[in-house]
N, CA, C, O and CB atoms as a CASP TS submission, in Angstrom:
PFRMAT TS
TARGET T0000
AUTHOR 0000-0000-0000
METHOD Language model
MODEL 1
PARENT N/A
ATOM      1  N   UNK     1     216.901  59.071  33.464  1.00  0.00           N
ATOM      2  CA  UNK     1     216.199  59.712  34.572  1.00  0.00           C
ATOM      3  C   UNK     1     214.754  60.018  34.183  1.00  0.00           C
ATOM      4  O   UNK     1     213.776  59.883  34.918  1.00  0.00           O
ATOM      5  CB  UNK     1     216.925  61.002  34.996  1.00  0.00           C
ATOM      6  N   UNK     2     214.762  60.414  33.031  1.00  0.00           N
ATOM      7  CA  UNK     2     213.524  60.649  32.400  1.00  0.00           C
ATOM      8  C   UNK     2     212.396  60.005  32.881  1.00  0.00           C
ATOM      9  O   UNK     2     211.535  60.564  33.561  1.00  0.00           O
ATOM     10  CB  UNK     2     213.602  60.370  31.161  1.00  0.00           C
ATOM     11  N   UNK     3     212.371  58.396  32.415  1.00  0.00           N
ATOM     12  CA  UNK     3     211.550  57.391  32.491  1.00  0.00           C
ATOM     13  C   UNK     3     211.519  56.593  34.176  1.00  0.00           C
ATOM     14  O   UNK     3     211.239  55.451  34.541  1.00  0.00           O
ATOM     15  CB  UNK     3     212.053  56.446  31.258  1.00  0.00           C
ATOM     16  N   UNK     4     212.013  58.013  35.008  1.00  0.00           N
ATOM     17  CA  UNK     4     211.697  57.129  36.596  1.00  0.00           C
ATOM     18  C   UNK     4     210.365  57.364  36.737  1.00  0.00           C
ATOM     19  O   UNK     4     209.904  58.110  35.873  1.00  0.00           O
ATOM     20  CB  UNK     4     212.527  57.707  38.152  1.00  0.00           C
ATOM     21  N   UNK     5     209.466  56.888  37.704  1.00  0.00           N
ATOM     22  CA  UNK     5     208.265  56.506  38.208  1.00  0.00           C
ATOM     23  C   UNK     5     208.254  57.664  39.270  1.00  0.00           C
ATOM     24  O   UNK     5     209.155  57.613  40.107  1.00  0.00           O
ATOM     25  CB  UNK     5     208.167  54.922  38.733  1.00  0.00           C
ATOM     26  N   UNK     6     207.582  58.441  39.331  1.00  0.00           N
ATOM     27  CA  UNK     6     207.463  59.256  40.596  1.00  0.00           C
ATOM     28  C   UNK     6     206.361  58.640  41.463  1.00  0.00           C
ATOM     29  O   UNK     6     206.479  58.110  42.568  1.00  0.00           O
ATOM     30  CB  UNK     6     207.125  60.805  40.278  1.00  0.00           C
ATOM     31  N   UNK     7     205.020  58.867  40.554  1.00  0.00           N
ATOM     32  CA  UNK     7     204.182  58.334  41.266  1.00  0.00           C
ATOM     33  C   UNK     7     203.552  57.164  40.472  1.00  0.00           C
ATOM     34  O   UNK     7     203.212  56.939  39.311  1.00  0.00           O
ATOM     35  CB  UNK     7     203.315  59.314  41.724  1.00  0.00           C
ATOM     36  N   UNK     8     203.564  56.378  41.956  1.00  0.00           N
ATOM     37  CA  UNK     8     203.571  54.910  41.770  1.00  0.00           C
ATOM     38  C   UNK     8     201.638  54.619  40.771  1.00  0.00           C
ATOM     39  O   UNK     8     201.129  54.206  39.729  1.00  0.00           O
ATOM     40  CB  UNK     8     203.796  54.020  43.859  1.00  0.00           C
ATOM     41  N   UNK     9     201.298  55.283  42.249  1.00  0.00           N
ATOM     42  CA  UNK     9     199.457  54.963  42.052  1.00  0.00           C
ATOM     43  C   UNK     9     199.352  55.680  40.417  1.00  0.00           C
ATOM     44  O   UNK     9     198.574  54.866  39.919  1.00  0.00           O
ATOM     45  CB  UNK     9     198.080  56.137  43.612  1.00  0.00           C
ATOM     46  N   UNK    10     199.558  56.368  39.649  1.00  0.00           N
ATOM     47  CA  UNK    10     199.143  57.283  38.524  1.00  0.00           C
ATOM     48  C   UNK    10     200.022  57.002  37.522  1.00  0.00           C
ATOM     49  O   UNK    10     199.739  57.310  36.364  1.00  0.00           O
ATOM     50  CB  UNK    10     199.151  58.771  38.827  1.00  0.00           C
ATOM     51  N   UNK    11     201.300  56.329  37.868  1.00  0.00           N
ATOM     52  CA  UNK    11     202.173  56.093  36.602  1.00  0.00           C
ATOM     53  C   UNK    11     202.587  57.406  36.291  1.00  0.00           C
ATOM     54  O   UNK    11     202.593  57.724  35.101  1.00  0.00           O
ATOM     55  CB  UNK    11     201.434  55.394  35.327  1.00  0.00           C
ATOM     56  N   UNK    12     202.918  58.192  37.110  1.00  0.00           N
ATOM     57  CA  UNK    12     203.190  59.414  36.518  1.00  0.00           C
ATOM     58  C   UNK    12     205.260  59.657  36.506  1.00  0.00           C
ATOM     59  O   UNK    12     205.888  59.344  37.518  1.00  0.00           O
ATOM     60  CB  UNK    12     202.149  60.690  37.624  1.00  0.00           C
ATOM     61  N   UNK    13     205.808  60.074  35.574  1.00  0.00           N
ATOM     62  CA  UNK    13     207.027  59.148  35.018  1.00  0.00           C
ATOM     63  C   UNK    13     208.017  61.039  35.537  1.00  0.00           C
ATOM     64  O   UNK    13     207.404  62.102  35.431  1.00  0.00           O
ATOM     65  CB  UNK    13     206.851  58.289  32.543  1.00  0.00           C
ATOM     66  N   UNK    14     209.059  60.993  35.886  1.00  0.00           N
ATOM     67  CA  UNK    14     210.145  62.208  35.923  1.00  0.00           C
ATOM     68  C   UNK    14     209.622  63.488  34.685  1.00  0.00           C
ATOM     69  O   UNK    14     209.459  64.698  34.839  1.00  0.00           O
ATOM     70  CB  UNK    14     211.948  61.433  35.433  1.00  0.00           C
ATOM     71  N   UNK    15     209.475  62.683  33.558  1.00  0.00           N
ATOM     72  CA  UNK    15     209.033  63.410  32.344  1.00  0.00           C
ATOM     73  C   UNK    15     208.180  63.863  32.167  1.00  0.00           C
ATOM     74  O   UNK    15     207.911  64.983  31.732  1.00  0.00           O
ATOM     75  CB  UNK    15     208.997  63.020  31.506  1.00  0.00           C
ATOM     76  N   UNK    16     207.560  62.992  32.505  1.00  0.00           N
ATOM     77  CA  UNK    16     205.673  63.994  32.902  1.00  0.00           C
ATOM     78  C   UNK    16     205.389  65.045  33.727  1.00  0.00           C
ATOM     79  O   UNK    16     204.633  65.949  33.369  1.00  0.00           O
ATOM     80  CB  UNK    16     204.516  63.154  33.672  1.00  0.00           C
ATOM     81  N   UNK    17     206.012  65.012  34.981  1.00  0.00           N
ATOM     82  CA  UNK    17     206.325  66.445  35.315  1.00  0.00           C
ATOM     83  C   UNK    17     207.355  67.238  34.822  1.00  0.00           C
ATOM     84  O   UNK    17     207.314  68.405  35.211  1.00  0.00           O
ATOM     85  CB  UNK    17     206.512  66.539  36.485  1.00  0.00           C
ATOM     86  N   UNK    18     208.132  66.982  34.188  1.00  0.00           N
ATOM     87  CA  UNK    18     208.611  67.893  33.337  1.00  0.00           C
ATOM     88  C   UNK    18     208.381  68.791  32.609  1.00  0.00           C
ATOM     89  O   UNK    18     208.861  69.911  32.438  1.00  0.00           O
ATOM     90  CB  UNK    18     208.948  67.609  32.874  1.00  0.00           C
ATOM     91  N   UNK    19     207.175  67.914  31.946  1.00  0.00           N
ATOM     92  CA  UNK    19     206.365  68.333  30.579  1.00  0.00           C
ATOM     93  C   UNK    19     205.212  69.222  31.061  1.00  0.00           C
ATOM     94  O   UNK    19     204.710  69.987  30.238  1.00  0.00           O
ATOM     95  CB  UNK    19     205.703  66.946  29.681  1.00  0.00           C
ATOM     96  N   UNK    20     204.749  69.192  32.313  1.00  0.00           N
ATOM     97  CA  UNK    20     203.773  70.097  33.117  1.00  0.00           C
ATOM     98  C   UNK    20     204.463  71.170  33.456  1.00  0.00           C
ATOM     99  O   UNK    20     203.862  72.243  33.515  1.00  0.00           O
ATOM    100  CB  UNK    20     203.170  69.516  34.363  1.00  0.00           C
ATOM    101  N   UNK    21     205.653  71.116  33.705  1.00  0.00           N
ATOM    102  CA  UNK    21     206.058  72.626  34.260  1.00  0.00           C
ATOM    103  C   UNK    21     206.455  73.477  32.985  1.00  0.00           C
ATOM    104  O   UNK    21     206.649  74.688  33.103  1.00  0.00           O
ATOM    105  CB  UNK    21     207.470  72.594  35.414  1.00  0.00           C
ATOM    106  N   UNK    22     206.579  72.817  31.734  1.00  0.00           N
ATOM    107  CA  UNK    22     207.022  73.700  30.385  1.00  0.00           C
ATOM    108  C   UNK    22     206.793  75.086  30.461  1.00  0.00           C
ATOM    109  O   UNK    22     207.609  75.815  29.896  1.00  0.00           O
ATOM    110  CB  UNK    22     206.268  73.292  29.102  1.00  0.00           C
ATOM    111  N   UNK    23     205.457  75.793  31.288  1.00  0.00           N
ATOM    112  CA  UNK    23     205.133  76.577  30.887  1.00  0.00           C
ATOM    113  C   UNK    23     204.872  77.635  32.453  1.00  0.00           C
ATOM    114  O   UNK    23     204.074  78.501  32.812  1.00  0.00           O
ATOM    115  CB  UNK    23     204.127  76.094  29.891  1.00  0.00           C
ATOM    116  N   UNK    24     205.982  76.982  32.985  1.00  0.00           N
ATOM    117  CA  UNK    24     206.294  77.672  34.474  1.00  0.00           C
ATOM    118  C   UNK    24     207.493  78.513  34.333  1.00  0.00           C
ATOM    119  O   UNK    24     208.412  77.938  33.749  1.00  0.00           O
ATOM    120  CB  UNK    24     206.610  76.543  35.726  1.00  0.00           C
ATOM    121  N   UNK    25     207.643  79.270  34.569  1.00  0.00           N
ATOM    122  CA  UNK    25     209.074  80.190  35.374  1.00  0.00           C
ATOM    123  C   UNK    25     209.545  79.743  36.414  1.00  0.00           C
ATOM    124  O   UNK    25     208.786  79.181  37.203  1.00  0.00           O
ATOM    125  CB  UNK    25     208.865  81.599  35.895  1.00  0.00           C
ATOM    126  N   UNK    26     211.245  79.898  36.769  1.00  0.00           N
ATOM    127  CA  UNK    26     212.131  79.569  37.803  1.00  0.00           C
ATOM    128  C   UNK    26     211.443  79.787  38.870  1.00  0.00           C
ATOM    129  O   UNK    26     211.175  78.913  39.695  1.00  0.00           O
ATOM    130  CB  UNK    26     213.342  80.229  37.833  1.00  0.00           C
ATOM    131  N   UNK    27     210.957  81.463  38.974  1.00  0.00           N
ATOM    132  CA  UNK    27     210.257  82.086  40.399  1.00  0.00           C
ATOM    133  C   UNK    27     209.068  81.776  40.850  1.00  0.00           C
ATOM    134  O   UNK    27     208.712  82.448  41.818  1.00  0.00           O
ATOM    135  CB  UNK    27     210.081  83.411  40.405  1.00  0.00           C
ATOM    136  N   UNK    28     208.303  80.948  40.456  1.00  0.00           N
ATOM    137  CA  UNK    28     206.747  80.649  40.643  1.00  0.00           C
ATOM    138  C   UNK    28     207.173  79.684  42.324  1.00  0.00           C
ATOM    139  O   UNK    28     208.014  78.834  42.618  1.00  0.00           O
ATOM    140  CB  UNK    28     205.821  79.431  38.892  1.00  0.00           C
ATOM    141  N   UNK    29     206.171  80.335  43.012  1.00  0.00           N
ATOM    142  CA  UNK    29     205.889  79.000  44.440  1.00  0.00           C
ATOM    143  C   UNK    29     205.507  77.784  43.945  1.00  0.00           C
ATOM    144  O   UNK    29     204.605  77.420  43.191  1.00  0.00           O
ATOM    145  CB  UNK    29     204.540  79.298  45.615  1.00  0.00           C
ATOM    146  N   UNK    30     206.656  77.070  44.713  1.00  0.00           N
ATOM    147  CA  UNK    30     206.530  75.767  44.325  1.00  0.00           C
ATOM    148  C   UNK    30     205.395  74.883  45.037  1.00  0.00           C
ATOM    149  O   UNK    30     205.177  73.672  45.028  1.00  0.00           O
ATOM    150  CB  UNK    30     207.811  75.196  44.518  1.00  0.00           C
ATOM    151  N   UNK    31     204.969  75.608  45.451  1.00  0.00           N
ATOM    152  CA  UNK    31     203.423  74.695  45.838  1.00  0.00           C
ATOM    153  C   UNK    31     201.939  75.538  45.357  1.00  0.00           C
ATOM    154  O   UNK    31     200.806  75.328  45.790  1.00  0.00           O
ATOM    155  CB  UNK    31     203.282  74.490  47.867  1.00  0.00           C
ATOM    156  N   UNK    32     202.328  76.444  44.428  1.00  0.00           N
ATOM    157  CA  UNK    32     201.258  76.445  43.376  1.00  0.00           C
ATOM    158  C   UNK    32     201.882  75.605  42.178  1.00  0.00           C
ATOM    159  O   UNK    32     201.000  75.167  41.439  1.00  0.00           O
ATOM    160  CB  UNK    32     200.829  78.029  42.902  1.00  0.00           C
ATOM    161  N   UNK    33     202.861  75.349  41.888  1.00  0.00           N
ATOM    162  CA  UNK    33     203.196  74.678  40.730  1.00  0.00           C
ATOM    163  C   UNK    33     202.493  73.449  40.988  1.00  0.00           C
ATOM    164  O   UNK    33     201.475  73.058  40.417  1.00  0.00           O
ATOM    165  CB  UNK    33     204.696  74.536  40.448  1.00  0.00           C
ATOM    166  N   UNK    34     203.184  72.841  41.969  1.00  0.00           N
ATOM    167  CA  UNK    34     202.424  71.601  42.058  1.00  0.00           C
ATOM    168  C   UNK    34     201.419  71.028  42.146  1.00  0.00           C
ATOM    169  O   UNK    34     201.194  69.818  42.178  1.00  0.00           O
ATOM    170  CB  UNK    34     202.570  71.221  42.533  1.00  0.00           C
ATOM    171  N   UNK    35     200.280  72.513  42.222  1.00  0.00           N
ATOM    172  CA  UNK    35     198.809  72.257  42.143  1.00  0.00           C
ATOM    173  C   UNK    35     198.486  72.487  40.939  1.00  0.00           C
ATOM    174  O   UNK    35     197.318  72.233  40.647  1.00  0.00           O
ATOM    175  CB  UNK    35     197.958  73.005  42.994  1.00  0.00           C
ATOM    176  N   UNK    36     199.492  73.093  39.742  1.00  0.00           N
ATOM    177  CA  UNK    36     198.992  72.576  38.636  1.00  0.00           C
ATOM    178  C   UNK    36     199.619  71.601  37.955  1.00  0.00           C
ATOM    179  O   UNK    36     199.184  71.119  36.909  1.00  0.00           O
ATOM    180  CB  UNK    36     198.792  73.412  37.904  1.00  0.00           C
ATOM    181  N   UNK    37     200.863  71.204  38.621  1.00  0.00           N
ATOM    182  CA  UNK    37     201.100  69.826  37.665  1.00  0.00           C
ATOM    183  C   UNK    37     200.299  68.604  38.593  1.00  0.00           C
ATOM    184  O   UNK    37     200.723  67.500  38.251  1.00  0.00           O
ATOM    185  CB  UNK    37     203.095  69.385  37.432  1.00  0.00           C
ATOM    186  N   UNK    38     199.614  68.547  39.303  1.00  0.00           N
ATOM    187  CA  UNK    38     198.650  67.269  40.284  1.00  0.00           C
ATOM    188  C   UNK    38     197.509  67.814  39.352  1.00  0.00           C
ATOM    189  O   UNK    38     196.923  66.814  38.937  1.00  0.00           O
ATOM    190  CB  UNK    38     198.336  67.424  42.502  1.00  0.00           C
ATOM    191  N   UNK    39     196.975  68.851  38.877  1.00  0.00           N
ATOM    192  CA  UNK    39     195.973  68.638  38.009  1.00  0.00           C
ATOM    193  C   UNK    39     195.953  68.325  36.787  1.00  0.00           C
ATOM    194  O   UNK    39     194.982  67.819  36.224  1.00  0.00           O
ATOM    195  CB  UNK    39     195.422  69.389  37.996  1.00  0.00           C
ATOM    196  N   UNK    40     197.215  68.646  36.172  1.00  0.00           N
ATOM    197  CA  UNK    40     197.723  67.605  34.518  1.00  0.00           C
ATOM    198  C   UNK    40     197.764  66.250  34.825  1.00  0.00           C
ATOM    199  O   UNK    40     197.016  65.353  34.435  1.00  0.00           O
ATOM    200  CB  UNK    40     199.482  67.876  33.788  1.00  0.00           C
ATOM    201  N   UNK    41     198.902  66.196  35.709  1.00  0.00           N
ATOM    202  CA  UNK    41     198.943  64.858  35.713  1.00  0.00           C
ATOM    203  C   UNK    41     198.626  63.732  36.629  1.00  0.00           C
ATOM    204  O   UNK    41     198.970  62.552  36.560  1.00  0.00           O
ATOM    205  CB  UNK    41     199.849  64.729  35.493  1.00  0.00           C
ATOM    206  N   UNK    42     197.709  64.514  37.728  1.00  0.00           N
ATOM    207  CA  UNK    42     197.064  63.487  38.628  1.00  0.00           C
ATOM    208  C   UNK    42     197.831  62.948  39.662  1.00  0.00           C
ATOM    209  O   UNK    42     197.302  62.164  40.449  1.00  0.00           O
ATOM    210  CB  UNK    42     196.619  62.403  37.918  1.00  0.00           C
ATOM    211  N   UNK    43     199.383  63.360  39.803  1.00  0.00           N
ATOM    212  CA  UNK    43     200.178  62.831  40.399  1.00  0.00           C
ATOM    213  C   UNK    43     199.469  63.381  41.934  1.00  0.00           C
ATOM    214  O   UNK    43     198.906  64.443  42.198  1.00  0.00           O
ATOM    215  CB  UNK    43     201.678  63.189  39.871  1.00  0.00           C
ATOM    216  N   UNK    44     199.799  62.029  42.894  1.00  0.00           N
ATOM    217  CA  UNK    44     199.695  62.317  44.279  1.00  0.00           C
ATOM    218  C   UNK    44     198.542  62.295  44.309  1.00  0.00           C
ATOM    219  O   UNK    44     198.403  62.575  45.499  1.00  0.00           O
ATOM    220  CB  UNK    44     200.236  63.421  44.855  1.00  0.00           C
ATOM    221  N   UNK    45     197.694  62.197  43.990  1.00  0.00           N
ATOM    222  CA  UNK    45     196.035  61.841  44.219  1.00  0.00           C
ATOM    223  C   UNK    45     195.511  60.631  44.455  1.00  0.00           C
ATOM    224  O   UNK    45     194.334  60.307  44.608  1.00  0.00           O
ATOM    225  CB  UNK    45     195.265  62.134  43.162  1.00  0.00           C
ATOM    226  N   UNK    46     196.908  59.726  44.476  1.00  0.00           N
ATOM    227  CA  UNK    46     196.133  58.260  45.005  1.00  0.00           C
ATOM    228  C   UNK    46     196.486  58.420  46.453  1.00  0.00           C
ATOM    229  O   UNK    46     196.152  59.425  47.080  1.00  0.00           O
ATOM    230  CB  UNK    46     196.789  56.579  44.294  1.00  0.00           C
ATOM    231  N   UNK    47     197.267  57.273  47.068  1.00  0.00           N
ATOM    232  CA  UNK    47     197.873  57.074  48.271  1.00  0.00           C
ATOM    233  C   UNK    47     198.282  58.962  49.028  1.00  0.00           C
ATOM    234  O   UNK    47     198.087  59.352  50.180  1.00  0.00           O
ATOM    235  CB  UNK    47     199.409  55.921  47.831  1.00  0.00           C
ATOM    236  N   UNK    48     198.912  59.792  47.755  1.00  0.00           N
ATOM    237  CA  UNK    48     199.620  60.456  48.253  1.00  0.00           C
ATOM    238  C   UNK    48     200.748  60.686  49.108  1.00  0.00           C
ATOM    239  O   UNK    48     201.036  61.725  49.701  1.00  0.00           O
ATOM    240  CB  UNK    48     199.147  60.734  48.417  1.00  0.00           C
ATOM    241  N   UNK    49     201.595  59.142  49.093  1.00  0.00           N
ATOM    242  CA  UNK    49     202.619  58.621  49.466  1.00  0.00           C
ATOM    243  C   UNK    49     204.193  59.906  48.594  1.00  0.00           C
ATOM    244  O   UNK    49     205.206  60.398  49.092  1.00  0.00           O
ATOM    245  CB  UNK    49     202.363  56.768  48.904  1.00  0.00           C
ATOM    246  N   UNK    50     203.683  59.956  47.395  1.00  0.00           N
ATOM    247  CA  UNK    50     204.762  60.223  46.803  1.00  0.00           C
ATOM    248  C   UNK    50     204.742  61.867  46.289  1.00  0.00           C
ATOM    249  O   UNK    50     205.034  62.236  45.152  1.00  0.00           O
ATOM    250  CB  UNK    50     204.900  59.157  45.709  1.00  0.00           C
ATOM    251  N   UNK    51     204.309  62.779  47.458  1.00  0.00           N
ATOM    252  CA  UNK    51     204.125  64.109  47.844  1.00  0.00           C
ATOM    253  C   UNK    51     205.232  64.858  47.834  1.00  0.00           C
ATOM    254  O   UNK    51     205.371  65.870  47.148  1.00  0.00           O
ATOM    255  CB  UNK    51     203.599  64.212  49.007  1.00  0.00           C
ATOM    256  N   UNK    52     206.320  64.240  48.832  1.00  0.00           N
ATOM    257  CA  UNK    52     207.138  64.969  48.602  1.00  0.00           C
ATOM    258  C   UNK    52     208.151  64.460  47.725  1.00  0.00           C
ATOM    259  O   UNK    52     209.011  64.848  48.516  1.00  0.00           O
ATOM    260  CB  UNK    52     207.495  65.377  49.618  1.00  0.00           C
ATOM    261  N   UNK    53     208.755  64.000  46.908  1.00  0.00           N
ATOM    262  CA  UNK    53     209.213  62.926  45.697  1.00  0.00           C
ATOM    263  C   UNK    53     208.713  64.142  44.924  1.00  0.00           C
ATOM    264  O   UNK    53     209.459  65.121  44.914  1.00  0.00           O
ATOM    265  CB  UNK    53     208.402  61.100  45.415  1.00  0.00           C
ATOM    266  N   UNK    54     207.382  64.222  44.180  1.00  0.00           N
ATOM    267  CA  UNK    54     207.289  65.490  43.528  1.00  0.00           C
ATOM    268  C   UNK    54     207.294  67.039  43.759  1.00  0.00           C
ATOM    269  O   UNK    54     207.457  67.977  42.979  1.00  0.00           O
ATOM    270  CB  UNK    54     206.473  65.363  43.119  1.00  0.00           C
ATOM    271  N   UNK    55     207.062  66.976  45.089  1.00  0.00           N
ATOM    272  CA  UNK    55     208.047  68.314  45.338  1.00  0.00           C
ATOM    273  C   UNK    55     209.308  68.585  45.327  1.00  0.00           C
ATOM    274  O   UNK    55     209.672  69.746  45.141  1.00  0.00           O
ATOM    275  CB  UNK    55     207.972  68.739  46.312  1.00  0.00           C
ATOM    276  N   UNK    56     210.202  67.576  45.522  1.00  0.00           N
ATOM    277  CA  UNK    56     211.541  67.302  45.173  1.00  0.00           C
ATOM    278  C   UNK    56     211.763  68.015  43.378  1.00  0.00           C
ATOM    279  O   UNK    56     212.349  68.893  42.743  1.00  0.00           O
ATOM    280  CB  UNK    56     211.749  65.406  45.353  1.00  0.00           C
ATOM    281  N   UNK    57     210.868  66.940  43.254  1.00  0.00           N
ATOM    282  CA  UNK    57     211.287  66.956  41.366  1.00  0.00           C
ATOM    283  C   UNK    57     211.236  68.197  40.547  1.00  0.00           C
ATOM    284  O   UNK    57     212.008  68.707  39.736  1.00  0.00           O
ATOM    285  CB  UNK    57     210.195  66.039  40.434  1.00  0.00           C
ATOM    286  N   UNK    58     210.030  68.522  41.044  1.00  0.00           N
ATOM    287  CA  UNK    58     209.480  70.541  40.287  1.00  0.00           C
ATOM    288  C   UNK    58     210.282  71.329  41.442  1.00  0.00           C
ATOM    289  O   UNK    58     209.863  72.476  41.597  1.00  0.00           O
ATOM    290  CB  UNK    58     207.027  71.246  40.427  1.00  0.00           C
ATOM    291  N   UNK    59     211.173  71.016  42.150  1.00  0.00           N
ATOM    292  CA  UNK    59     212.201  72.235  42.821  1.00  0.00           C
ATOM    293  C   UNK    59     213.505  72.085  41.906  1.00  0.00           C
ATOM    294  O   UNK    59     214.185  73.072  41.625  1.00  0.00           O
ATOM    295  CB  UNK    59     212.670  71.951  44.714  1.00  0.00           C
ATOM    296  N   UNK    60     213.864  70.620  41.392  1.00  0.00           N
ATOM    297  CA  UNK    60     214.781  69.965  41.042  1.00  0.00           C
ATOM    298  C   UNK    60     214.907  70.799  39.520  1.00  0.00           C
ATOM    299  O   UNK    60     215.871  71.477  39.167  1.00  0.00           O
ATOM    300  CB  UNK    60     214.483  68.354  41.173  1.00  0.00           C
ATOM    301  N   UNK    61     213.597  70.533  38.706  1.00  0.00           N
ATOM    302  CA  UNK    61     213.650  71.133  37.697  1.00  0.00           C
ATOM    303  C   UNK    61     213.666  72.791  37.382  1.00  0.00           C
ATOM    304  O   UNK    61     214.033  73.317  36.331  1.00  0.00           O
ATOM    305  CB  UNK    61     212.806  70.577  37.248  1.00  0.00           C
ATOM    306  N   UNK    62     213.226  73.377  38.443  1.00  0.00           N
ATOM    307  CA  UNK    62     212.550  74.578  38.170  1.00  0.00           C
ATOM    308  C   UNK    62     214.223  75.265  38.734  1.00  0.00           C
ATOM    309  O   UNK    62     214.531  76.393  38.350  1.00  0.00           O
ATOM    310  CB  UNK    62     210.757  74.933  39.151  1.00  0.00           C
ATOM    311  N   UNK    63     215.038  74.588  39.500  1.00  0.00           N
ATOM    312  CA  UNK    63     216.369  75.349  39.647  1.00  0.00           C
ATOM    313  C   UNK    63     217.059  75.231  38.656  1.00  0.00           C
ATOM    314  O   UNK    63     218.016  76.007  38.667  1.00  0.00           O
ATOM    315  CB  UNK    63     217.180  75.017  40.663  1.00  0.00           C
ATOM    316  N   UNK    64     216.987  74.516  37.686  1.00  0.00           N
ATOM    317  CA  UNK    64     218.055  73.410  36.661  1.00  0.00           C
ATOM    318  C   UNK    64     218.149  74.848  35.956  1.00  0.00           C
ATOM    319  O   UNK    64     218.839  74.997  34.947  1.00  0.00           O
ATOM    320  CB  UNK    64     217.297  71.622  35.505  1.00  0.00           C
TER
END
């Protein structure tokens, strides 16, 4: 699962947002998270096709 592709345009991989939220808590809004993992890792800044895919993923992780 690790090595899936979230975002296509940036190459940005399941793991890579993973590795951006390291330093998040369960309770944080998940749409400030995602404005700092789109600034690590650039995800969603091309097309922005794959928006909600990573909102999926940092809800996915941040419940785990």
């Amino acid at each position: 699962m690790e090595n899936i592709i979230i975002c296509n345009c940036k190459q940005v991989s399941y793991s890579d947002i993973e590795h951006a939220l390291e330093h998040h808590n369960k309770m944080e809004d998940v749409l400030e998270v995602f404005k700092d993992v789109q600034r690590i890792t650039h995800c969603s800044t091309g097309c922005g096709g794959c928006h909600d895919k990573v909102l999926d993923v940092i809800s996915e992780i941040m419940m785990a």
